[in-house]
VMD Tcl script that draws the C-alpha trace (Angstrom):
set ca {
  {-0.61 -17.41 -60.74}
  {-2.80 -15.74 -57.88}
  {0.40 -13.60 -56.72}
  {3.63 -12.62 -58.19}
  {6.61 -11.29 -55.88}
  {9.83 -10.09 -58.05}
  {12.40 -8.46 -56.81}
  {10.34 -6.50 -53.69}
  {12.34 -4.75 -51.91}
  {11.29 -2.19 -48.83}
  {13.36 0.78 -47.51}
  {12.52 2.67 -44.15}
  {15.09 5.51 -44.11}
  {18.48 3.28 -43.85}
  {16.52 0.17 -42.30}
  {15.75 -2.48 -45.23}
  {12.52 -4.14 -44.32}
  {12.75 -6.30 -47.64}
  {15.15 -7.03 -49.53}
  {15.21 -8.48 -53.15}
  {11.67 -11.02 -51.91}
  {10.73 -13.25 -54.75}
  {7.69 -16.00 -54.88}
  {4.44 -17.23 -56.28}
  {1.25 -18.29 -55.34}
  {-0.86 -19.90 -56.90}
  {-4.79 -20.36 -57.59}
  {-7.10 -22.25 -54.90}
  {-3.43 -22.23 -52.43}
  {-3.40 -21.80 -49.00}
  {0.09 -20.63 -48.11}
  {1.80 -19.79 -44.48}
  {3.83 -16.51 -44.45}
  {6.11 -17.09 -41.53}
  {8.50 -14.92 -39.73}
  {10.05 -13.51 -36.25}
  {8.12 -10.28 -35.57}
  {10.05 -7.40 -37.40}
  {10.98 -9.60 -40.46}
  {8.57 -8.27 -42.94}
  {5.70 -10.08 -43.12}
  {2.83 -7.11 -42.56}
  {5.13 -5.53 -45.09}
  {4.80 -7.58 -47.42}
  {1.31 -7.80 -47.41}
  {0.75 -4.18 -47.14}
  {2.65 -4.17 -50.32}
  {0.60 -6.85 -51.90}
  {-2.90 -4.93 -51.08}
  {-1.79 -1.48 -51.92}
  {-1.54 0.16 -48.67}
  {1.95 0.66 -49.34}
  {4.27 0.96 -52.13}
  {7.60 -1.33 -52.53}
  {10.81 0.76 -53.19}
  {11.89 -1.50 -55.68}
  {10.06 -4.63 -57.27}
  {6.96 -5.57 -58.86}
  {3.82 -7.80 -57.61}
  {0.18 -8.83 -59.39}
  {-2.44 -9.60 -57.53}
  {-4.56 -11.79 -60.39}
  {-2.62 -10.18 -63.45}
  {-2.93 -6.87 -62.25}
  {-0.04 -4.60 -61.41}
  {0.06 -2.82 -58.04}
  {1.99 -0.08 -58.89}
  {-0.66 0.45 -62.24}
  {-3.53 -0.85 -61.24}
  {-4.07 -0.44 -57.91}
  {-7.85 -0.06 -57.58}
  {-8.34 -3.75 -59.71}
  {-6.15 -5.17 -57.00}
  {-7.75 -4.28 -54.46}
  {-11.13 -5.54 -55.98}
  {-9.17 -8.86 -56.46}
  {-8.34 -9.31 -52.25}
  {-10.02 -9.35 -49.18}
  {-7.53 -8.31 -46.61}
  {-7.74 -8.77 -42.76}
  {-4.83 -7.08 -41.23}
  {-3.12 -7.30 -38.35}
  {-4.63 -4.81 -36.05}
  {-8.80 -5.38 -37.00}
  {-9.81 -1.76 -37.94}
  {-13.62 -1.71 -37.08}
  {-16.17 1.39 -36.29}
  {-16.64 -0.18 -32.67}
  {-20.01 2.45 -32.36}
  {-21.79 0.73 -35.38}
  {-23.71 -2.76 -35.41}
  {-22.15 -5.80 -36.58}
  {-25.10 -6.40 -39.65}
  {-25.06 -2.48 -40.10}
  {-21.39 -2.19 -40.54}
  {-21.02 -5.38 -43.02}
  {-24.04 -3.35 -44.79}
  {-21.87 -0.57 -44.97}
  {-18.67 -2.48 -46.17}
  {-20.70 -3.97 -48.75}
  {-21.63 -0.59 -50.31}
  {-18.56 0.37 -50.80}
  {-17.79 -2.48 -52.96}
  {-21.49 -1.88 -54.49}
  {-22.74 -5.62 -53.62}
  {-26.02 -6.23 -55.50}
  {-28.58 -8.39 -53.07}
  {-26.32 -6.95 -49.80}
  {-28.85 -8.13 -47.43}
  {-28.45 -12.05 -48.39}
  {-25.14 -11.18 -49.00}
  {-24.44 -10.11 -45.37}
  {-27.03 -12.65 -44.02}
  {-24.66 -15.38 -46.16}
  {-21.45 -13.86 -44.04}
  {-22.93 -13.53 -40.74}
  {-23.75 -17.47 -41.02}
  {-20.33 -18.35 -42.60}
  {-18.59 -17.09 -39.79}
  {-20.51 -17.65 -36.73}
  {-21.83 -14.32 -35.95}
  {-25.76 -15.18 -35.80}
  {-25.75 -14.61 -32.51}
  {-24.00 -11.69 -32.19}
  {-25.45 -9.73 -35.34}
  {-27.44 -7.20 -33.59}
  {-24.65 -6.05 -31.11}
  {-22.44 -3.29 -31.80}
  {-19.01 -3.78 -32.13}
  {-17.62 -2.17 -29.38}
  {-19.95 -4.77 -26.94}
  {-18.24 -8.03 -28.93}
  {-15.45 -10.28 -27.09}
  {-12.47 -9.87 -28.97}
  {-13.05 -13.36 -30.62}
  {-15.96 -12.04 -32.36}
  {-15.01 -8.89 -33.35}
  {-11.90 -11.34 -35.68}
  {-15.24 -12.83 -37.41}
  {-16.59 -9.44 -38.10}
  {-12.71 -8.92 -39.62}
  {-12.90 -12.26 -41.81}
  {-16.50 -11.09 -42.86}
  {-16.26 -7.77 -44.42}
  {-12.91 -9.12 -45.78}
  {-14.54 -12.20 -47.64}
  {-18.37 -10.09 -48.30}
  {-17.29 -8.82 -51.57}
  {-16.30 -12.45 -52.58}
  {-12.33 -11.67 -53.33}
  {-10.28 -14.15 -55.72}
  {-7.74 -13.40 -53.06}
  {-7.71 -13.65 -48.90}
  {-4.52 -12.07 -47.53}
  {-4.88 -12.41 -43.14}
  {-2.39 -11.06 -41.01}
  {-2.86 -13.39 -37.60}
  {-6.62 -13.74 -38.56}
  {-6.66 -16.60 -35.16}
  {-5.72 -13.74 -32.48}
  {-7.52 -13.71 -29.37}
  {-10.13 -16.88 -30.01}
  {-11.12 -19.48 -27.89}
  {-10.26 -22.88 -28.97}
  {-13.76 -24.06 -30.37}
  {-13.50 -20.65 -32.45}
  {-9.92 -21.41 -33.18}
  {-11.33 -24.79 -35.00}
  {-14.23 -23.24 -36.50}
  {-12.01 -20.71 -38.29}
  {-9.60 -22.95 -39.03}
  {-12.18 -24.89 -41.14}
  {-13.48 -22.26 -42.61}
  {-10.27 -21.03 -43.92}
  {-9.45 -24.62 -45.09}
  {-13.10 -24.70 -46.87}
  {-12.34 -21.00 -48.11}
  {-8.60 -22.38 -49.92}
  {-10.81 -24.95 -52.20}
  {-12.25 -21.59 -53.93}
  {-9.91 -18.65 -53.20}
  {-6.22 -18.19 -52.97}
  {-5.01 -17.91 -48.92}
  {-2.34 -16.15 -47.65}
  {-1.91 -16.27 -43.90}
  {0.55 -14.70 -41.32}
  {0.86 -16.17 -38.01}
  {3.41 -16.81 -35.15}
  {0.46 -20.75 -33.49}
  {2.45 -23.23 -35.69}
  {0.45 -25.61 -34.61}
  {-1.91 -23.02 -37.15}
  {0.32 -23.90 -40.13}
  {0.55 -27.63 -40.20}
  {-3.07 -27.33 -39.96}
  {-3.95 -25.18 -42.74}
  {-0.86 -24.91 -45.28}
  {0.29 -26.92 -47.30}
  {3.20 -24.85 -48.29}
  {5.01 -22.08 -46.25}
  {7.10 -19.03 -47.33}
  {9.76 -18.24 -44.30}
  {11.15 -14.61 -44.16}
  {13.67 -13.78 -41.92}
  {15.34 -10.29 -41.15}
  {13.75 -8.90 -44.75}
  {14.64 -12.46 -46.85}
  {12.95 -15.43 -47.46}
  {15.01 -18.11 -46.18}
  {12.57 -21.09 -46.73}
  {9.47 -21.42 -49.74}
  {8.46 -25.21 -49.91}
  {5.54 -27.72 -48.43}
  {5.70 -28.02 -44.90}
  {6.19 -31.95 -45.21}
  {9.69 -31.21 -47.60}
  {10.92 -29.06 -44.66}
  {10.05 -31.54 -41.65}
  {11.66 -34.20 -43.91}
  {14.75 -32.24 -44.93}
  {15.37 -30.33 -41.56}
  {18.94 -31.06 -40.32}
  {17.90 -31.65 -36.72}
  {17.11 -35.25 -35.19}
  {15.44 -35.58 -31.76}
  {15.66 -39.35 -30.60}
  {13.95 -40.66 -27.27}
  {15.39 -43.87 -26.04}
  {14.27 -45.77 -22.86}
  {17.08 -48.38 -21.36}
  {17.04 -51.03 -19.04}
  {19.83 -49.74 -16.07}
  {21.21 -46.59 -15.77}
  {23.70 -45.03 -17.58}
  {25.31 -41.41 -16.77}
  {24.99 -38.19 -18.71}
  {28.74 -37.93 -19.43}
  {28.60 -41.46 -20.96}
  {25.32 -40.92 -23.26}
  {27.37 -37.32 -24.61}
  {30.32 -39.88 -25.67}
  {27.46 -40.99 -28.39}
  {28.77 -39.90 -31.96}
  {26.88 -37.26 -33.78}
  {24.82 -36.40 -30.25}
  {25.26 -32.92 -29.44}
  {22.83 -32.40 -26.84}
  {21.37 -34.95 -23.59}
  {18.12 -34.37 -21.91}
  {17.32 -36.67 -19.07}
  {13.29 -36.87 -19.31}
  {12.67 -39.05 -16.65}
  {14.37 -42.14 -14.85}
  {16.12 -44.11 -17.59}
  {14.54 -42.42 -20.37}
  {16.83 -39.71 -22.74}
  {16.11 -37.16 -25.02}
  {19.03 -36.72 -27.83}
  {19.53 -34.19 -30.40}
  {21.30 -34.50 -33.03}
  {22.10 -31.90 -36.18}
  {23.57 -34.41 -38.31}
  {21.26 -35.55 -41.24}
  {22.30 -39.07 -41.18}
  {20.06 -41.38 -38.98}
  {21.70 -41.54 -35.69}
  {19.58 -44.46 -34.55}
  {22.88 -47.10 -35.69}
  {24.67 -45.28 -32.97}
  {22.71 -45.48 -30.39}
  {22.19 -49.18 -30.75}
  {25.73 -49.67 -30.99}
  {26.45 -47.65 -27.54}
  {23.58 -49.94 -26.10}
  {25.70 -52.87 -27.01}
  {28.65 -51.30 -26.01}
  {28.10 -50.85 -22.71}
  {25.80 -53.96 -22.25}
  {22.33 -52.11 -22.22}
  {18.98 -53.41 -23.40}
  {17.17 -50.50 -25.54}
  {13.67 -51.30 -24.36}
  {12.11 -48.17 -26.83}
  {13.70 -45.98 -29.31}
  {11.71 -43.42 -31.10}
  {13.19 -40.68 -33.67}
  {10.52 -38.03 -33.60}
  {9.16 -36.16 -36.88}
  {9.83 -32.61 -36.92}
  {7.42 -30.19 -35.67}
  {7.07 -26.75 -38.15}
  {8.57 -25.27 -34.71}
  {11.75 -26.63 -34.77}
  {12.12 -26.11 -38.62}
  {11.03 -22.49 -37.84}
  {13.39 -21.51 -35.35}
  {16.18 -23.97 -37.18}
  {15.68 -21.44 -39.79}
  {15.38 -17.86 -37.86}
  {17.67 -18.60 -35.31}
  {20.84 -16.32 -35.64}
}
mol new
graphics top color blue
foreach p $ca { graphics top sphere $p radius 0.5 }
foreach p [lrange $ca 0 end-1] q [lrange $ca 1 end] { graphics top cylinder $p $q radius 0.2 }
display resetview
């Protein structure tokens, strides 16, 4: 395994950050670590690349411990954090120069020349930092994070503030990236996540309430949403006599929305109110679950 959670638990004074966290991750995986904001994600990957200890727990980062062996860890990941930490008064190509020889890079030049293509920065690569759109100053994030060629990519909302050609571009490139390296991303565009990851891990108020593939948890959420077209009108009150209905959204004309947060297929029902009250269904459609719904299914109180 890439990464080994046990037990990881995270005390601020009396506020509990994490509590008793537990997962894996394994090699060439690109995994989603989801959350409200305050649940513990940057935490946890803090944690992960050393920046800050757990109170309780262990973690190993490619077999090595963090509490132990914390420089071989951080050898083993390239992390781009929340908040990009850049020297905005340096050039792009300088500063990845500079990154680079910290981590003693033989050949640095094609090295950096290989990153600057990798993630768009051509153009850019004689600018300083502090001149770059915020856009490009994320690819100057994801390239001193990837330049040392880490077994590990840990990025905290590595998306913010690009356009939506950039959006793609990275979103590729992260997908291309999770064939060689093991992925760990944070982000609130879940759009982002059935993308990318194949599997998420959802925390919520310091636990993980959710670790499986995204398709399991579309499949096995507990709420329906059915859109049915009929041929006359029918009123509100009457459509919330449905069984196992438990909410009625008029979308337009004839046309309803209904939830449901029954597991069983509540189709049957709504062909046998059709009947009932001598409607014609003329379309029925049970949608698939979006990673949004499953989300907040998950972290609502």
């Amino acid at each position: 395994m890439s990464i080994q959670v046990t037990n990881i638990s995270k005390t601020y004074g009396t506020q509990k950050a994490l509590n008793n966290v537990s997962f894996e991750v394994g090699s060439n995986e690109i995994v989603g670590l989801l959350g409200p904001n305050g649940a513990g994600k940057s935490t946890m990957m803090k944690i992960l690349t050393c920046y800050i200890p757990p109170t309780l727990g262990h973690a190993k980062v490619s077999g090595f411990d963090i509490h132990d062996q914390t420089i071989e860890v951080r050898k083993q990941i390239g992390y781009l954090p929340e908040h990009n930490p850049l020297y905005l008064d340096m050039y792009v190509k300088e500063f990845l120069e500079f990154v680079g020889g910290i981590y003693k890079i033989k050949n640095i030049n094609s090295r950096v020349k290989e990153m600057i293509n990798l993630t768009g920065l051509q153009i850019e690569q004689n600018k300083k930092i502090g001149a770059l759109s915020k856009g490009y100053r994320q690819r100057v994030g994801l390239a001193q994070a990837m330049i040392h060629d880490p077994k590990v990519l840990i990025m905290d909302e590595p998306t913010t503030g690009l356009d939506p050609n950039q959006l793609e571009e990275i979103r590729e490139l992260i997908i291309s990236l999770g064939k060689q390296k093991t992925v760990m991303l944070s982000t609130h565009i879940m759009q982002e996540v059935e993308a990318v990851c194949k599997r998420v891990i959802i925390i919520n108020k310091g636990e993980i309430v959710a670790n499986d593939e995204t398709s399991n948890l579309r499949k096995n959420s507990t709420r329906q949403i059915v859109t049915v077209e009929f041929d006359n009108e029918i009123s509100i009150e009457k459509l919330k006599t449905i069984p196992k209905i438990d909410t009625v959204k008029n979308l337009n004309g004839n046309t309803w929305q209904l939830i449901s947060s029954f597991t069983d297929d509540v189709r049957k029902e709504v062909f046998d109110f059709a009947v009932a009250n001598k409607l014609s269904v003329l379309t029925l459609n049970k949608e698939e679950q979006r990673m949004e719904d499953v989300f907040k299914e998950l972290t609502k109180n």
